[in-house]
PAMI-395177 format. One record per residue (C-alpha): chain; x, z, y; residue in three letters. Coordinates in steps of 0.1 Angstrom, whole numbers, plus 5000, padded with zeros to 4 digits. Example, Ala and Ser with C-alpha at 12.3 -4.5 7.8 and 13.67 -1.06 7.14 Angstrom:
[A, [5123, 5078, 4955], ALA],
[A, [5137, 5071, 4989], SER],
This chain:
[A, [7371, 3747, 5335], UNK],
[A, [7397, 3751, 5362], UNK],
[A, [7417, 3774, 5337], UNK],
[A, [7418, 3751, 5307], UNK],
[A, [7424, 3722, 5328], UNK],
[A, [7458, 3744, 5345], UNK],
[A, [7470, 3756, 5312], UNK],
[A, [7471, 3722, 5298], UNK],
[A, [7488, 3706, 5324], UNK],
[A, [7506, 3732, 5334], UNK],
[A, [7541, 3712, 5327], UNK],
[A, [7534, 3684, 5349], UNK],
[A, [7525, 3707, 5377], UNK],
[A, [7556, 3726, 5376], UNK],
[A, [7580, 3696, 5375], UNK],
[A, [7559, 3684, 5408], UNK],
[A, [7565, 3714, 5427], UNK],
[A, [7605, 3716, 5410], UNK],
[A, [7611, 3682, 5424], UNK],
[A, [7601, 3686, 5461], UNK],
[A, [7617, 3720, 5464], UNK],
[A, [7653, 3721, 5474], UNK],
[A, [7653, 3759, 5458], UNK],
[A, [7639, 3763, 5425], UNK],
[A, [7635, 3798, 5423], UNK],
[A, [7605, 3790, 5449], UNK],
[A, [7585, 3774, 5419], UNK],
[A, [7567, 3802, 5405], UNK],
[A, [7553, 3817, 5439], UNK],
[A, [7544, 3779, 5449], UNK],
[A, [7519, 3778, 5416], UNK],
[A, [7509, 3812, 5417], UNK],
[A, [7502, 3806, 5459], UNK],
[A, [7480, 3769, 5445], UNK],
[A, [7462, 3789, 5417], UNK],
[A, [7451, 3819, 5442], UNK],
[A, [7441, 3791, 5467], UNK],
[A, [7421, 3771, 5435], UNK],
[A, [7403, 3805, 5429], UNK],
[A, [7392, 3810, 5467], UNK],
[A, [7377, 3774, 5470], UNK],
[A, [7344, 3768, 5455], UNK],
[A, [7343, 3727, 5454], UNK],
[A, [7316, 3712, 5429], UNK],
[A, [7340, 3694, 5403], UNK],
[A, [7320, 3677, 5376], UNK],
[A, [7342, 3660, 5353], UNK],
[A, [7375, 3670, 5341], UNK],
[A, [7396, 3639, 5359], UNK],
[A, [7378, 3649, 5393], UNK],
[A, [7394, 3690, 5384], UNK],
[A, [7427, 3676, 5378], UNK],
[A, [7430, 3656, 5406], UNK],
[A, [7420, 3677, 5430], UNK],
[A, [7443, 3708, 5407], UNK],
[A, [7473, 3686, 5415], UNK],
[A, [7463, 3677, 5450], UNK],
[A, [7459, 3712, 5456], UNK],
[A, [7497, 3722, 5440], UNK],
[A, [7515, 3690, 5459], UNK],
[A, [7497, 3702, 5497], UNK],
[A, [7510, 3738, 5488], UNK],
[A, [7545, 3728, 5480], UNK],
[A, [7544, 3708, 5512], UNK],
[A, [7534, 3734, 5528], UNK],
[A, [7561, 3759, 5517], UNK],
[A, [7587, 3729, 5516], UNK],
[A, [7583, 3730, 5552], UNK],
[A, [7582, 3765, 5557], UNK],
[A, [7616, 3768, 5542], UNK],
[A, [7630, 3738, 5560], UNK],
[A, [7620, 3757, 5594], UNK],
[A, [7634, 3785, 5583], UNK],
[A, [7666, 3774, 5572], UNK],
[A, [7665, 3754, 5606], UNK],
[A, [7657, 3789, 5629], UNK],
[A, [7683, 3810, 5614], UNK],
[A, [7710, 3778, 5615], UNK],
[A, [7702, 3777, 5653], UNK],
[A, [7699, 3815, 5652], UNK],
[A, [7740, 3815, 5641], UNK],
[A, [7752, 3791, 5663], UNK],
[A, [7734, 3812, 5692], UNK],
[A, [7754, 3842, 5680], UNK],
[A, [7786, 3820, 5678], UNK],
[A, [7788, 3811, 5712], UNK],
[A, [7796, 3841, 5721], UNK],
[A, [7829, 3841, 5702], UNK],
[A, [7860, 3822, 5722], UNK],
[A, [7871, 3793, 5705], UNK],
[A, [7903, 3804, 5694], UNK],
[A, [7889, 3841, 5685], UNK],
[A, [7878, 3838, 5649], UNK],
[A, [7845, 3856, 5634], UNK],
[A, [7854, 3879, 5607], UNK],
[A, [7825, 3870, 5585], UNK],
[A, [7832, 3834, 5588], UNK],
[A, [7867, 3838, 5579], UNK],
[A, [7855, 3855, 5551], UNK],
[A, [7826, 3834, 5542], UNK],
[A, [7855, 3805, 5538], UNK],
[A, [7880, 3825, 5518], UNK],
[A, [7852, 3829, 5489], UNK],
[A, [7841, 3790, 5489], UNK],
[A, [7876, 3782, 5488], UNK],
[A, [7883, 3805, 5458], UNK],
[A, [7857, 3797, 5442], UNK],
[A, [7864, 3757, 5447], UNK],
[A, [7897, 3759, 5438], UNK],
[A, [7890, 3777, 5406], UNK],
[A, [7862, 3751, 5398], UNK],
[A, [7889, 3726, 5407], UNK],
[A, [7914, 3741, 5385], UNK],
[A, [7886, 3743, 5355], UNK],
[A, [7880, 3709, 5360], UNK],
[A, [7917, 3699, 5357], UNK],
[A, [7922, 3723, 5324], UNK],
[A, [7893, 3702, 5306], UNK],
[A, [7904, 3666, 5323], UNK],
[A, [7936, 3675, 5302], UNK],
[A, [7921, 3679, 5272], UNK],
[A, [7896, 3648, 5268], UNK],
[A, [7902, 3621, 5245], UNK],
[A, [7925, 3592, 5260], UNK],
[A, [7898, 3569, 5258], UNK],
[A, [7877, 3594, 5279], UNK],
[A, [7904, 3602, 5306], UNK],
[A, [7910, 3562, 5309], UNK],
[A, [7873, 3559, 5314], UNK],
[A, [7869, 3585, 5339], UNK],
[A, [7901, 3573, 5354], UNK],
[A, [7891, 3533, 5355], UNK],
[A, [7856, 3547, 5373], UNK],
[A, [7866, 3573, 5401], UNK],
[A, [7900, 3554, 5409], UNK],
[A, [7892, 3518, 5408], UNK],
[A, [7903, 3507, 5446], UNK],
[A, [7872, 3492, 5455], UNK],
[A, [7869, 3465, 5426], UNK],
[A, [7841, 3459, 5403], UNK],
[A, [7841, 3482, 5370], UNK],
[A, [7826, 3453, 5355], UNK],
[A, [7859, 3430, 5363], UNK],
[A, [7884, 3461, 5351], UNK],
[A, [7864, 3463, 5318], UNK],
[A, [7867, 3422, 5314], UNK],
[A, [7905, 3427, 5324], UNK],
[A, [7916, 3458, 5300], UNK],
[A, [7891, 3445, 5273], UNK],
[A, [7865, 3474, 5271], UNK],
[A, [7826, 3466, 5270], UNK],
[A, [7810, 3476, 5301], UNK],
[A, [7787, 3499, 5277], UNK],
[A, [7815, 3516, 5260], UNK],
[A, [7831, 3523, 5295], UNK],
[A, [7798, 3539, 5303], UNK],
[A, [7793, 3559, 5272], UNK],
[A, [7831, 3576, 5274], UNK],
[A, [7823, 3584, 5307], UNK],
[A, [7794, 3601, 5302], UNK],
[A, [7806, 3620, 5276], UNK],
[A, [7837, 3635, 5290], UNK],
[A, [7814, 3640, 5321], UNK],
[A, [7792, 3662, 5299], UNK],
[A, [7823, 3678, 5280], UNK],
[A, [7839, 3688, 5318], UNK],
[A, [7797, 3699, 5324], UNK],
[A, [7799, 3719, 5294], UNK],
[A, [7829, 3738, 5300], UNK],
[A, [7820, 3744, 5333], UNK],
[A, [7785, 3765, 5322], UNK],
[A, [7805, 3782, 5296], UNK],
[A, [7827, 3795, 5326], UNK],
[A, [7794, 3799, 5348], UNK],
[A, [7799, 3775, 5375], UNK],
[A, [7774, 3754, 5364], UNK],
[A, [7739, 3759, 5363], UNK],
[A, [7710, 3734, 5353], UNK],
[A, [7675, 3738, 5373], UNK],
[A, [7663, 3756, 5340], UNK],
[A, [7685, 3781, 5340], UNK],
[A, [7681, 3796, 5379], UNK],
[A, [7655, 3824, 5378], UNK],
């Protein structure tokens, strides 16, 4: 019964575990980790509702529990770092960092430029959207739509699609990955 019951909501599992985890790549251990731990308990589960519930109480505790595993992780080797960089002078700079840097700021500024190729190329009614919403000096979109005579709804809509047209062109170049797409 266990079996049937994980197959069939097998979906709604998965997007429980993908939303508390910060890395997604961590999912499939996470359900395999909650199935081998459903396997080794023997609970007497009667009806169907009583198996799902405890199925999906049994995935959340697990992603919890690796959730915080990872945070503490992440937290030992931070602090693990910063040991190792004391070391260092101030003014004496660590190679690795340096180069560390260079490669975010490469690949940034190519992201950046990207970005600016495909700004260039939306519709004017897109770029004056986008523009209107990310430069609007602290005043309400809803009073520079009354003032330049664009529906609040059409405002949103350009937006949102030259937001997904810069989106698309940025996964064409592979900068841009969706949660689905991370193995």
């Amino acid at each position: 019964m266990l079996e049937r019951i994980w197959r069939k909501n097998q979906a709604i599992l998965r997007s429980i575990v993908h939303n508390i985890l910060i890395d997604p790549s961590g999912v499939e251990d996470v359900l395999q980790e909650a199935f081998a731990k459903l396997l080794r308990s023997n609970t007497g589960l009667y009806t169907e509702q009583e198996a799902y519930n405890y199925i999906r109480r049994v995935v959340l505790n697990t992603t919890i529990d690796h959730y915080r595993f990872s945070k503490r992780r992440n937290t030992r080797f931070t602090n693990s770092v910063e040991a190792n960089s004391c070391h260092l002078s101030q003014n004496q700079a660590n190679p690795l960092t340096l180069l560390i840097e260079k490669e975010n700021e490469k690949l940034q500024n190519s992201i950046l430029e990207e970005v600016r190729k495909t700004l260039e190329e939306l519709p004017s009614e897109q770029k004056e959207a986008i523009d209107i919403t990310f430069n609007r000096n602290h005043a309400r979109i809803k009073d520079i739509c009354k003032e330049r005579g664009i529906p609040y709804s059409t405002l949103r809509s350009r937006v949102t699609a030259g937001i997904d047209r810069i989106r698309n062109r940025l996964k064409a170049k592979g900068f841009y990955r969706t949660f689905e797409e991370v193995r």
